[in-house]
PDB file of N, CA, C, O and CB in Angstrom:
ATOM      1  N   UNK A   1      -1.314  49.083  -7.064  1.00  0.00           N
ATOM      2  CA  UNK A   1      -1.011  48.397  -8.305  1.00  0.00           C
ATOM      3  C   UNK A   1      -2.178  48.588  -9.276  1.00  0.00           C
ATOM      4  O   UNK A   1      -3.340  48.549  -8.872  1.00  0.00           O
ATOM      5  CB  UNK A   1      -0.732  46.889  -8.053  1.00  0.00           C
ATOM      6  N   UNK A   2      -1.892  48.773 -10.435  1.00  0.00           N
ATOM      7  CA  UNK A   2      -2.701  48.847 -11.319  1.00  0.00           C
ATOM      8  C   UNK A   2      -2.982  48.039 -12.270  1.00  0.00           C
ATOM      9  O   UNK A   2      -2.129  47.544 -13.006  1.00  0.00           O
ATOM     10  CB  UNK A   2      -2.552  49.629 -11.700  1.00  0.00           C
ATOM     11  N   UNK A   3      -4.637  47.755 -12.374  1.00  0.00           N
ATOM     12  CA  UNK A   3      -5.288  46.475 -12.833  1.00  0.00           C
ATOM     13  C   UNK A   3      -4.876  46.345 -14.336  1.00  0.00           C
ATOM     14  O   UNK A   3      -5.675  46.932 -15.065  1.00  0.00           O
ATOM     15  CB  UNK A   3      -6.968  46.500 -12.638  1.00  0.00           C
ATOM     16  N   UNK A   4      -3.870  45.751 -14.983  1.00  0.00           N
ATOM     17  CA  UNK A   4      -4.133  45.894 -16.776  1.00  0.00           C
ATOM     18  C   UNK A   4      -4.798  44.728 -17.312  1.00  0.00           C
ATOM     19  O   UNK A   4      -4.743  44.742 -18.542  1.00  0.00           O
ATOM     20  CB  UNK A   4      -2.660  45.994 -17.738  1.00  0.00           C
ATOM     21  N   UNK A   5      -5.397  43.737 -16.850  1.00  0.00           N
ATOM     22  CA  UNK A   5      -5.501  42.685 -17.317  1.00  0.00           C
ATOM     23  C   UNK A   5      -7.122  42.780 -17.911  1.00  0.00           C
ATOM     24  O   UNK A   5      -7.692  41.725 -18.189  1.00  0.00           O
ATOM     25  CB  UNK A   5      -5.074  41.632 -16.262  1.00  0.00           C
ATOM     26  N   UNK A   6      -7.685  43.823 -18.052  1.00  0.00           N
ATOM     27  CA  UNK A   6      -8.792  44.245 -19.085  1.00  0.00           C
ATOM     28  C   UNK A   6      -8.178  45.420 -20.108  1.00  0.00           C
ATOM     29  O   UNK A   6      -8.934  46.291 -20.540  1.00  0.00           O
ATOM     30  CB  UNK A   6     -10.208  44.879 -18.210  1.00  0.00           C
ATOM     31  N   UNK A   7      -7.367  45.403 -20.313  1.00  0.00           N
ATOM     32  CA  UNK A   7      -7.056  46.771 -20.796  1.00  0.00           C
ATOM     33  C   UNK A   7      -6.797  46.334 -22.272  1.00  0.00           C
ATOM     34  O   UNK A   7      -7.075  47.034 -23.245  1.00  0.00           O
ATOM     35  CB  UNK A   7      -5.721  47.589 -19.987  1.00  0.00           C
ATOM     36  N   UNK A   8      -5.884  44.338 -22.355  1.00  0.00           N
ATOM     37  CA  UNK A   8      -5.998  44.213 -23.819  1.00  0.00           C
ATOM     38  C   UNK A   8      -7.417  43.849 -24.205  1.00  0.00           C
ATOM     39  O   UNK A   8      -7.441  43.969 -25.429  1.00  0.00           O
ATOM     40  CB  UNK A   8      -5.013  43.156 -24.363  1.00  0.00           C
ATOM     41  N   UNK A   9      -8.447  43.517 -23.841  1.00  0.00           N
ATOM     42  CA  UNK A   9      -9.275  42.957 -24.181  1.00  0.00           C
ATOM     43  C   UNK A   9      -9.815  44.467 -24.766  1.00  0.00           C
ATOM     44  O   UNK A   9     -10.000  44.644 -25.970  1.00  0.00           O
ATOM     45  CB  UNK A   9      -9.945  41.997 -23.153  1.00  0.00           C
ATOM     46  N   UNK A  10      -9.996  45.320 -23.947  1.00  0.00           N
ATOM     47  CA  UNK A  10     -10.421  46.742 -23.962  1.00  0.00           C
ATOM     48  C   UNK A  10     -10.309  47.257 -25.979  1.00  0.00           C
ATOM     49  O   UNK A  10     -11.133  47.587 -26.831  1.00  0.00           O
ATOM     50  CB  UNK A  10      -9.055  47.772 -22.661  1.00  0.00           C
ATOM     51  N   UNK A  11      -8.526  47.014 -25.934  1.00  0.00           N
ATOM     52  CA  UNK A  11      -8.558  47.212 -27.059  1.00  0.00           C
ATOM     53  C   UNK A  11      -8.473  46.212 -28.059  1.00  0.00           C
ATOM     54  O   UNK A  11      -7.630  46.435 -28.927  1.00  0.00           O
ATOM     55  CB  UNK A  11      -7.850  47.939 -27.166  1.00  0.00           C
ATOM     56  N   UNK A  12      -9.139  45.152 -28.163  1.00  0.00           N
ATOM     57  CA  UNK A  12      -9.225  44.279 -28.835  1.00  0.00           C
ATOM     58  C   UNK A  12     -10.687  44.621 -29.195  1.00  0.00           C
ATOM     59  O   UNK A  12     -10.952  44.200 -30.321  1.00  0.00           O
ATOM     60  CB  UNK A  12      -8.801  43.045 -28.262  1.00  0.00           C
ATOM     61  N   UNK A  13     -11.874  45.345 -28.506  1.00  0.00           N
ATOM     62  CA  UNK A  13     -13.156  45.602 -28.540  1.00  0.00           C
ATOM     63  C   UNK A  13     -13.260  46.652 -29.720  1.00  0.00           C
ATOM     64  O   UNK A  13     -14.316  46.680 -30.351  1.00  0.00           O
ATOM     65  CB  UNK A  13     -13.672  46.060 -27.154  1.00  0.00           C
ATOM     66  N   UNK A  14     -12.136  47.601 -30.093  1.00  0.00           N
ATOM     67  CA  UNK A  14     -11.784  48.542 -31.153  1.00  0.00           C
ATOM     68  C   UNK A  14     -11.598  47.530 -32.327  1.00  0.00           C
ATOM     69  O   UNK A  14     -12.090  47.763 -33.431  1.00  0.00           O
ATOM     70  CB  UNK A  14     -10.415  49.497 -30.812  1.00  0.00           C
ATOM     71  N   UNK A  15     -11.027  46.636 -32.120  1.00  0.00           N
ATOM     72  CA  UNK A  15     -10.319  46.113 -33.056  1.00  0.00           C
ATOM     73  C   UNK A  15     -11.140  44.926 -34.041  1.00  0.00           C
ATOM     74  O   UNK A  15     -11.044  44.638 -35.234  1.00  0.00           O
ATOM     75  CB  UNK A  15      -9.125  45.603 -32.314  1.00  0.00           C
ATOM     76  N   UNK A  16     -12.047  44.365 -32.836  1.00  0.00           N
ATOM     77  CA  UNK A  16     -13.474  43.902 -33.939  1.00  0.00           C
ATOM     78  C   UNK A  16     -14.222  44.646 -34.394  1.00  0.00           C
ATOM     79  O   UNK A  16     -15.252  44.010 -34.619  1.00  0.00           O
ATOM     80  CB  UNK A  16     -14.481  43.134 -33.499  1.00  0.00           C
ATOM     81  N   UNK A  17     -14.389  46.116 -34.809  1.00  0.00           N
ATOM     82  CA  UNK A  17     -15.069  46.202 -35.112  1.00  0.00           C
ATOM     83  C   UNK A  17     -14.189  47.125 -36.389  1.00  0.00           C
ATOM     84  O   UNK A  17     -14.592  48.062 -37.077  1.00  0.00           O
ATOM     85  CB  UNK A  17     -16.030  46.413 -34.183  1.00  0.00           C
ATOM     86  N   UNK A  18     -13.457  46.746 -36.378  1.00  0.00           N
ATOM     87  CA  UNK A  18     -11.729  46.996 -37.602  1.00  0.00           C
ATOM     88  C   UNK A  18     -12.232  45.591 -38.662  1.00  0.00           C
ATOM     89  O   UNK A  18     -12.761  45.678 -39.770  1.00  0.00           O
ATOM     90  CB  UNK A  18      -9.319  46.471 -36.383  1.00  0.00           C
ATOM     91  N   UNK A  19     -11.906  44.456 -37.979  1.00  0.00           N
ATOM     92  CA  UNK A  19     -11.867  43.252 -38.462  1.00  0.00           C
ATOM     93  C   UNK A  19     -12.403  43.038 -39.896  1.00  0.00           C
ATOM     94  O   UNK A  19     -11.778  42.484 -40.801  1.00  0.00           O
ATOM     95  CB  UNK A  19     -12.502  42.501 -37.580  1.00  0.00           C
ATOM     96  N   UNK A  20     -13.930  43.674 -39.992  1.00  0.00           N
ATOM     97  CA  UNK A  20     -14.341  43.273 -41.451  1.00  0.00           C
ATOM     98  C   UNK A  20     -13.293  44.050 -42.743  1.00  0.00           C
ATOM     99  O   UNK A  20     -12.922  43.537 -43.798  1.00  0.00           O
ATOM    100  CB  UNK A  20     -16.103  43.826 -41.641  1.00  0.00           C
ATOM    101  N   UNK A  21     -12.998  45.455 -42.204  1.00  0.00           N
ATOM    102  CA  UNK A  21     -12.673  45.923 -43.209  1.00  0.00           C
ATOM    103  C   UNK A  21     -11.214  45.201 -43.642  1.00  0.00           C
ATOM    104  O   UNK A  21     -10.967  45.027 -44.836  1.00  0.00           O
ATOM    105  CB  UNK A  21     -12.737  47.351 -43.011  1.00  0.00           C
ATOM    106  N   UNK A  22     -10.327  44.820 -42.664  1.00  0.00           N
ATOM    107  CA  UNK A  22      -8.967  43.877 -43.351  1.00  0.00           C
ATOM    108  C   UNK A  22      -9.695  42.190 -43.639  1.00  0.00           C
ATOM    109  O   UNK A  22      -8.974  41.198 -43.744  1.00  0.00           O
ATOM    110  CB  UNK A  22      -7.282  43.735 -41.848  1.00  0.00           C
ATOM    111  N   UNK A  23     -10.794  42.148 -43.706  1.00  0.00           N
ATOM    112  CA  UNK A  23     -11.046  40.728 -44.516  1.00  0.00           C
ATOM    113  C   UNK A  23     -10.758  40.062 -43.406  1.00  0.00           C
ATOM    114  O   UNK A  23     -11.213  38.951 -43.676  1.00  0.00           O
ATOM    115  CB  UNK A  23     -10.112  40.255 -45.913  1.00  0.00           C
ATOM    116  N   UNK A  24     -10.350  39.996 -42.440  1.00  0.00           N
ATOM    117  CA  UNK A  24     -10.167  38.854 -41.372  1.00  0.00           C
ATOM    118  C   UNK A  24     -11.633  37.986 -40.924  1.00  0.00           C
ATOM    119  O   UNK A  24     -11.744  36.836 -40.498  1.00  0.00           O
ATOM    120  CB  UNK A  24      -9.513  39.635 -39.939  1.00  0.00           C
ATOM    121  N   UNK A  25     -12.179  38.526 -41.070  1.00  0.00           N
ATOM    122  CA  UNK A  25     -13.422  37.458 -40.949  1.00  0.00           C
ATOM    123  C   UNK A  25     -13.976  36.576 -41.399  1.00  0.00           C
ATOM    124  O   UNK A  25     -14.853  35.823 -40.974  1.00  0.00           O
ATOM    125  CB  UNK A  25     -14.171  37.693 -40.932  1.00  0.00           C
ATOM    126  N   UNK A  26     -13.011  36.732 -43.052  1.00  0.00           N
ATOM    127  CA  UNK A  26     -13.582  35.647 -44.079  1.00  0.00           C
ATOM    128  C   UNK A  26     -12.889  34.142 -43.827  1.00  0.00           C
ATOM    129  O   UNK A  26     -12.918  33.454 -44.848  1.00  0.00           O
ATOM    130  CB  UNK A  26     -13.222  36.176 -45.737  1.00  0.00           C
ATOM    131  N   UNK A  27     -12.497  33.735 -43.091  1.00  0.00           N
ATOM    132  CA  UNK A  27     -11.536  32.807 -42.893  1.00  0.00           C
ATOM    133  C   UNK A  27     -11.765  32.472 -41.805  1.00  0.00           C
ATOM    134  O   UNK A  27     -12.366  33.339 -41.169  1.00  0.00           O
ATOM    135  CB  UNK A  27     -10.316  33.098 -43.057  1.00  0.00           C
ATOM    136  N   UNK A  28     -11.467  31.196 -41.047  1.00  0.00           N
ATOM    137  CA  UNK A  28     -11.158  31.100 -39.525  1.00  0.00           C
ATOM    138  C   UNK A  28      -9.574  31.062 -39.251  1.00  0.00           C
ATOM    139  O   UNK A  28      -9.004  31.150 -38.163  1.00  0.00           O
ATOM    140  CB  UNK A  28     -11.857  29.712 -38.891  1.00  0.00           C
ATOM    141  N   UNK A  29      -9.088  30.925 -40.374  1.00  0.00           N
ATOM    142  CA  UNK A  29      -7.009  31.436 -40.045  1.00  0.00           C
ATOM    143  C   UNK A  29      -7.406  33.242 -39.659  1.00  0.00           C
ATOM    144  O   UNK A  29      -7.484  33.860 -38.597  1.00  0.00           O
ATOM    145  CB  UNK A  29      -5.383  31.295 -42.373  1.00  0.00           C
ATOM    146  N   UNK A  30      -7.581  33.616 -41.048  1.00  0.00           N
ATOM    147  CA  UNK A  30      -7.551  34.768 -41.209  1.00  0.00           C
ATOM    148  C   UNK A  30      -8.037  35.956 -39.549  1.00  0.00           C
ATOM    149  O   UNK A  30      -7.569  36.966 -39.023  1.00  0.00           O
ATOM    150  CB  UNK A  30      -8.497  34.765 -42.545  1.00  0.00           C
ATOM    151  N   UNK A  31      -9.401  34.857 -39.263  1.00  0.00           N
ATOM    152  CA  UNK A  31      -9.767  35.491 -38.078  1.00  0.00           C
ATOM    153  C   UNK A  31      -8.329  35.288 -36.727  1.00  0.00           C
ATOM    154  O   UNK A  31      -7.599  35.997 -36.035  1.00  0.00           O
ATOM    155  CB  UNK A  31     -11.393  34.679 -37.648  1.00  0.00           C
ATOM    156  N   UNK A  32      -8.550  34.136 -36.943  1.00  0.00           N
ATOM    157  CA  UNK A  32      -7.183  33.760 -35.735  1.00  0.00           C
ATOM    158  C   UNK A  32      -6.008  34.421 -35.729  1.00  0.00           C
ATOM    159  O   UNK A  32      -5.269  34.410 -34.745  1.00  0.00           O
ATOM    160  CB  UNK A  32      -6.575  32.366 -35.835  1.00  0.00           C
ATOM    161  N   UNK A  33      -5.682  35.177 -37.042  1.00  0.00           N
ATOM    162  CA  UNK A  33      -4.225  36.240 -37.455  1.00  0.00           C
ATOM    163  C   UNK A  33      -4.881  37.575 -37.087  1.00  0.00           C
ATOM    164  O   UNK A  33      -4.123  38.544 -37.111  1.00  0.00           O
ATOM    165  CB  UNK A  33      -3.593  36.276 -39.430  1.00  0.00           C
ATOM    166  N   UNK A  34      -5.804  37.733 -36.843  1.00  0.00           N
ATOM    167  CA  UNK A  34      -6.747  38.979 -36.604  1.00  0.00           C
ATOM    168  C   UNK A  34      -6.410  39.172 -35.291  1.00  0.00           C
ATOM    169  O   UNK A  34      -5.740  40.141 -34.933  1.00  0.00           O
ATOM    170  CB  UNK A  34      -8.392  38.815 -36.828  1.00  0.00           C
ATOM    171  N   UNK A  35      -6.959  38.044 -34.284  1.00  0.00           N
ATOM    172  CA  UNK A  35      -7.153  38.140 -33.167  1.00  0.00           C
ATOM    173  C   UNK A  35      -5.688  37.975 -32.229  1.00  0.00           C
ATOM    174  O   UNK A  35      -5.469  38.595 -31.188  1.00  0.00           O
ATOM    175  CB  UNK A  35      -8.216  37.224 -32.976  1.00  0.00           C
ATOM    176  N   UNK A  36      -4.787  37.010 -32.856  1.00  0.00           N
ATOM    177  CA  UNK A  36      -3.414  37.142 -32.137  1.00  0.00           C
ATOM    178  C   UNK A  36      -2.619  38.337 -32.320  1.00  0.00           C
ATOM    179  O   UNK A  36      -1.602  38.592 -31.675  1.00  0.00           O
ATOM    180  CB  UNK A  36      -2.550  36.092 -32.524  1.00  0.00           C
ATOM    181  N   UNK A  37      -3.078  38.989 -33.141  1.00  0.00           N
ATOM    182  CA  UNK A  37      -2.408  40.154 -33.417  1.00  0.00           C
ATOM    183  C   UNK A  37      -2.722  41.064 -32.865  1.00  0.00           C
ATOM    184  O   UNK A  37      -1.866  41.620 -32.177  1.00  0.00           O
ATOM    185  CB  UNK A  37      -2.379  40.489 -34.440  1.00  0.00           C
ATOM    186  N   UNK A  38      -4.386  41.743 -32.931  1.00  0.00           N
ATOM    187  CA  UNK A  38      -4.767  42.398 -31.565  1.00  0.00           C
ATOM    188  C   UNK A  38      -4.545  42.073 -30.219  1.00  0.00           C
ATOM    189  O   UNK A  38      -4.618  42.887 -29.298  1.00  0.00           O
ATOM    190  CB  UNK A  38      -5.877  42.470 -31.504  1.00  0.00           C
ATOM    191  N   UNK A  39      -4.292  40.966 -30.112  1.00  0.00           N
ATOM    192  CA  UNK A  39      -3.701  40.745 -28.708  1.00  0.00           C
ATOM    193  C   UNK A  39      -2.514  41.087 -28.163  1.00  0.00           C
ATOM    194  O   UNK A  39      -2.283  41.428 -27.003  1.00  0.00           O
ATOM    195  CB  UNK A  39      -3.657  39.650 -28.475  1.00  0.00           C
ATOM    196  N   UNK A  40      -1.512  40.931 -29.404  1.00  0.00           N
ATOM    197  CA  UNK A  40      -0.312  41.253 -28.834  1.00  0.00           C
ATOM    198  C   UNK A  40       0.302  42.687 -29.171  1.00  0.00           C
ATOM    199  O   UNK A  40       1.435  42.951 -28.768  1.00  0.00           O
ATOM    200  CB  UNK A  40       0.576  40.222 -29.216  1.00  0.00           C
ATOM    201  N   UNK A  41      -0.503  43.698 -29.972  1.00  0.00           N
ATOM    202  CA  UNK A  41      -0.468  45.144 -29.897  1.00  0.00           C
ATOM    203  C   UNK A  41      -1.597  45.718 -28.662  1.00  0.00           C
ATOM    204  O   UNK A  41      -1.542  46.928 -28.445  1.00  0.00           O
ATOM    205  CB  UNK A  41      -0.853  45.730 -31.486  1.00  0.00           C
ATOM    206  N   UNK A  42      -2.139  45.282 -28.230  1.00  0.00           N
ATOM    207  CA  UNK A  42      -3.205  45.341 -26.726  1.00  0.00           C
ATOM    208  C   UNK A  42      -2.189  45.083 -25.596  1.00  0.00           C
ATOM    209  O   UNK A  42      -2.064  45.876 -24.662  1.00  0.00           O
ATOM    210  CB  UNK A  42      -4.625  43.923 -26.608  1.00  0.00           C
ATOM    211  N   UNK A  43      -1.577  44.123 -25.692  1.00  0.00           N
ATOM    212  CA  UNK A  43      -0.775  43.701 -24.306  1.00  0.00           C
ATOM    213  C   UNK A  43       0.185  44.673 -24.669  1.00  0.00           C
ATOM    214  O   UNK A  43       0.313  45.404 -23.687  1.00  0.00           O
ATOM    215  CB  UNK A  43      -0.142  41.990 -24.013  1.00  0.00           C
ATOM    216  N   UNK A  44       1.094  45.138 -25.797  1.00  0.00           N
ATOM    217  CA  UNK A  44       1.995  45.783 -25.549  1.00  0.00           C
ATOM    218  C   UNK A  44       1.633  47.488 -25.196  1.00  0.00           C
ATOM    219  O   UNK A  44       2.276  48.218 -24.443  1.00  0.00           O
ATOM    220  CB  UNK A  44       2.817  45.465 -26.629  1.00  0.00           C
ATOM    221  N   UNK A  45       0.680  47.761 -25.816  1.00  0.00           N
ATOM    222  CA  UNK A  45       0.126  49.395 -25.487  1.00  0.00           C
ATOM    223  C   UNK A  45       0.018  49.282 -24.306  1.00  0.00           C
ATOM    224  O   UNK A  45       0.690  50.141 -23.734  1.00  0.00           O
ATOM    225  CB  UNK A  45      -1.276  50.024 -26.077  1.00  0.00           C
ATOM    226  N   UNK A  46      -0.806  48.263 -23.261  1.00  0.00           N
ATOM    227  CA  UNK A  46      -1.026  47.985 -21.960  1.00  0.00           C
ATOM    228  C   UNK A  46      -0.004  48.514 -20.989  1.00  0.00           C
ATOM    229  O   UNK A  46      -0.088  49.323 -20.065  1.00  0.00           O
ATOM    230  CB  UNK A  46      -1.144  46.642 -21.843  1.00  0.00           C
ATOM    231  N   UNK A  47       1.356  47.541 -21.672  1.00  0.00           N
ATOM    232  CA  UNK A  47       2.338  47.300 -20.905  1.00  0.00           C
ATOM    233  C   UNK A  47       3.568  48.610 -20.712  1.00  0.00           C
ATOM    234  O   UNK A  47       4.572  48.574 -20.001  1.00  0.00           O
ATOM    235  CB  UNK A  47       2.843  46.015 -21.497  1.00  0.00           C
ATOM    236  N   UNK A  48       2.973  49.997 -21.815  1.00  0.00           N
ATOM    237  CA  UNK A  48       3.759  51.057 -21.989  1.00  0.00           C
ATOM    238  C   UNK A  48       4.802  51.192 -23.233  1.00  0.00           C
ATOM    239  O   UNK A  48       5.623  52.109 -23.275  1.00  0.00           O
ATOM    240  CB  UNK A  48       4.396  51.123 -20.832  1.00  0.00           C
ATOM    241  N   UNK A  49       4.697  50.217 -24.221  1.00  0.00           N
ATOM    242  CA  UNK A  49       5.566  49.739 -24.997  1.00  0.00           C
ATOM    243  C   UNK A  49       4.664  50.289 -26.088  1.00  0.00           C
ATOM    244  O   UNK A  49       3.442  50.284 -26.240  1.00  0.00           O
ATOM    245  CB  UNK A  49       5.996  48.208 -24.876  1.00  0.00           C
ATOM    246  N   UNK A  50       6.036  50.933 -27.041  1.00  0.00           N
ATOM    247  CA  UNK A  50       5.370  51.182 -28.993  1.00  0.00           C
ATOM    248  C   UNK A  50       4.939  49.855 -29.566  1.00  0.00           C
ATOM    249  O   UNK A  50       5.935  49.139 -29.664  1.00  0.00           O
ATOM    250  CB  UNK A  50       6.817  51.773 -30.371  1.00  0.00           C
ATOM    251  N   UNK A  51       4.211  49.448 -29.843  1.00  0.00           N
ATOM    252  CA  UNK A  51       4.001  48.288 -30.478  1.00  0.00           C
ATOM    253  C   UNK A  51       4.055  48.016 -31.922  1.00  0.00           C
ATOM    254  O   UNK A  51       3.622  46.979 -32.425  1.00  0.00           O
ATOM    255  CB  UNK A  51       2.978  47.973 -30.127  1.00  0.00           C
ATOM    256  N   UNK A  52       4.538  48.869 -32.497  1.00  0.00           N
ATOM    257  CA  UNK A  52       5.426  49.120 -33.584  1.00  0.00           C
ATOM    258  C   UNK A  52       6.817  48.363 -33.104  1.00  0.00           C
ATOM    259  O   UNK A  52       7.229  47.224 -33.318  1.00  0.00           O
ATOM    260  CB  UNK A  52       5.587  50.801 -33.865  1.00  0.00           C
ATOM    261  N   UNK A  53       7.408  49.566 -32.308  1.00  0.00           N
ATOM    262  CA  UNK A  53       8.835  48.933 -31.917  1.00  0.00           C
ATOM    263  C   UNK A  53       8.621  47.096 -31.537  1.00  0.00           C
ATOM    264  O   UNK A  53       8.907  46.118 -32.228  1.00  0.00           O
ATOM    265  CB  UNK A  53       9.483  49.930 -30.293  1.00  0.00           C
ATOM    266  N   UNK A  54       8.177  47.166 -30.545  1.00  0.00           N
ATOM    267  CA  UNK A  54       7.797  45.879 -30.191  1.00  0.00           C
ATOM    268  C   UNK A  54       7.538  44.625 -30.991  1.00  0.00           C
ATOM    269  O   UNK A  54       8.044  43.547 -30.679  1.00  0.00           O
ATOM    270  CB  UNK A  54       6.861  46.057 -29.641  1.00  0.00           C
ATOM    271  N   UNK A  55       6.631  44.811 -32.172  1.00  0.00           N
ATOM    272  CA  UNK A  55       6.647  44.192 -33.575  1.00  0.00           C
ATOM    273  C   UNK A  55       7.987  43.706 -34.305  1.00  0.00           C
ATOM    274  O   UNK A  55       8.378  42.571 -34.578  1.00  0.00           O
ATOM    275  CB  UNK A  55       6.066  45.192 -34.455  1.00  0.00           C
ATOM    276  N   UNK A  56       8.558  44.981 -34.524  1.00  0.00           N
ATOM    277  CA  UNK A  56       9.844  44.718 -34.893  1.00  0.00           C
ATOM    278  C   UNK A  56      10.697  43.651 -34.299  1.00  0.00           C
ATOM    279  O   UNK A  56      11.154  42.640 -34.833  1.00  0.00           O
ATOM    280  CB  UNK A  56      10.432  45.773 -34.755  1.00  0.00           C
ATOM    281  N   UNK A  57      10.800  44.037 -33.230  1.00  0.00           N
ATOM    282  CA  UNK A  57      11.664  43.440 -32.349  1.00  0.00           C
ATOM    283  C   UNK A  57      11.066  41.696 -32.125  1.00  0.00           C
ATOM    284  O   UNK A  57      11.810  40.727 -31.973  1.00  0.00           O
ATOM    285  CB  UNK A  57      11.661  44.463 -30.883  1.00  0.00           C
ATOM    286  N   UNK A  58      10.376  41.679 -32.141  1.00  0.00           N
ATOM    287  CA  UNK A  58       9.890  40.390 -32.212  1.00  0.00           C
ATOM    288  C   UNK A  58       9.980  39.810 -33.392  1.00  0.00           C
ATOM    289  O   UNK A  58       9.934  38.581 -33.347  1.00  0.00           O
ATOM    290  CB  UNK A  58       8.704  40.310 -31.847  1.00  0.00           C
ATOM    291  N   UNK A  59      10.132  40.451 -34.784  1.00  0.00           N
ATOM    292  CA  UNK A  59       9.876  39.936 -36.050  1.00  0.00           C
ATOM    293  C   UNK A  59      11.364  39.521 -35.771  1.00  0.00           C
ATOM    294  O   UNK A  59      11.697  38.346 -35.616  1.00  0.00           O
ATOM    295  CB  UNK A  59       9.315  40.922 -37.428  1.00  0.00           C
ATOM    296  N   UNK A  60      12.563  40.993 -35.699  1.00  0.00           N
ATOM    297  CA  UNK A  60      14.122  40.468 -35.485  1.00  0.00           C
ATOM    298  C   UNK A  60      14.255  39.307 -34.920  1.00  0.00           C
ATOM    299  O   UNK A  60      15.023  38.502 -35.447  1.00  0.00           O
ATOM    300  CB  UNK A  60      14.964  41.295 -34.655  1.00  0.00           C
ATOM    301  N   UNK A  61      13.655  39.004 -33.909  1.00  0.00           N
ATOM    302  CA  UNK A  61      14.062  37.778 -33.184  1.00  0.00           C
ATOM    303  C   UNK A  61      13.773  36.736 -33.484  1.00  0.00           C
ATOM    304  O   UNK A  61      14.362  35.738 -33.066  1.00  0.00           O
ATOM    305  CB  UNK A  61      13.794  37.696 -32.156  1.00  0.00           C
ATOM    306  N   UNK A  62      12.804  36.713 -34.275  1.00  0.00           N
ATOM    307  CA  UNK A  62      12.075  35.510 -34.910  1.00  0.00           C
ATOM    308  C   UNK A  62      13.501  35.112 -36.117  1.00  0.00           C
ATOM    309  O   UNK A  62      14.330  34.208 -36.221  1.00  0.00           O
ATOM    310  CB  UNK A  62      10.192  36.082 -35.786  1.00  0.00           C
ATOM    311  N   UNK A  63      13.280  35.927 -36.600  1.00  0.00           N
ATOM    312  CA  UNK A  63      14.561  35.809 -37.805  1.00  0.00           C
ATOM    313  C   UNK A  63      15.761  35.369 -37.277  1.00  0.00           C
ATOM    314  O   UNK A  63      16.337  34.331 -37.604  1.00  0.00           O
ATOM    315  CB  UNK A  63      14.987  37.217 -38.528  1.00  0.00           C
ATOM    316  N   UNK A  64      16.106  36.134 -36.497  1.00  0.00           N
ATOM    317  CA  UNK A  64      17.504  35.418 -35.902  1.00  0.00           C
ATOM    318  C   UNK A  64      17.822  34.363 -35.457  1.00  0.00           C
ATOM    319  O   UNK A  64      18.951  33.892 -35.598  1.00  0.00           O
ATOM    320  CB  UNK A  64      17.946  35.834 -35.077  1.00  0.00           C
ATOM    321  N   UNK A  65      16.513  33.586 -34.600  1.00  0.00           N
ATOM    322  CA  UNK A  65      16.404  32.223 -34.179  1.00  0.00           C
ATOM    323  C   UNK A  65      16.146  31.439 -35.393  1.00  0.00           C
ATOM    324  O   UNK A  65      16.235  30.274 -35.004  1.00  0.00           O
ATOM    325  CB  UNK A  65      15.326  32.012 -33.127  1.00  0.00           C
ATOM    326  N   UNK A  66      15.952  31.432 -36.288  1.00  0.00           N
ATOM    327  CA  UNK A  66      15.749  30.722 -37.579  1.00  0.00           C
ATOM    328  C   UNK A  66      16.864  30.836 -38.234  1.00  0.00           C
ATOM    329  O   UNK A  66      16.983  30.150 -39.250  1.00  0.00           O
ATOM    330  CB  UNK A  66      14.675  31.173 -38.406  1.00  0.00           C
ATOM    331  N   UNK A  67      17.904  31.678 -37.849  1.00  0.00           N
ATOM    332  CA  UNK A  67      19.062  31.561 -39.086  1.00  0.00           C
ATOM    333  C   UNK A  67      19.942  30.725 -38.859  1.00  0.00           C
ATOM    334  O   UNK A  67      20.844  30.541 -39.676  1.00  0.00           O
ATOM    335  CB  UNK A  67      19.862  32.735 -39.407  1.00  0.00           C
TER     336      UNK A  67
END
């Protein structure tokens, strides 16, 4: 079995050092929209999944449960 449970953090380590340039640092929301977001394009690259697609699909669903 193979270990993924460093693998989002892995790329979350890319992704702070992204952070200043989208302004996410100026804020503590802003940081917190930073960081849930690298998390959940990290877990999905992890997991073998486009995280594009994956995005989507989560945005769809969000929408649909709200309508």
């Amino acid at each position: 079995m193979r270990c993924t449970a460093i693998l989002p953090g892995a790329s979350m380590a890319s992704g702070v050092a992204l952070s200043p340039l989208f302004a996410a640092s100026r804020s503590p929301e802003g940081t917190r929209t930073f960081t849930t977001l690298a998390t959940l394009f990290g877990t999905w690259r992890a997991r073998g999944l486009d995280p594009l697609v994956a995005c989507r699909n989560l945005l769809l669903a969000q929408a649909a449960a709200s309508a």
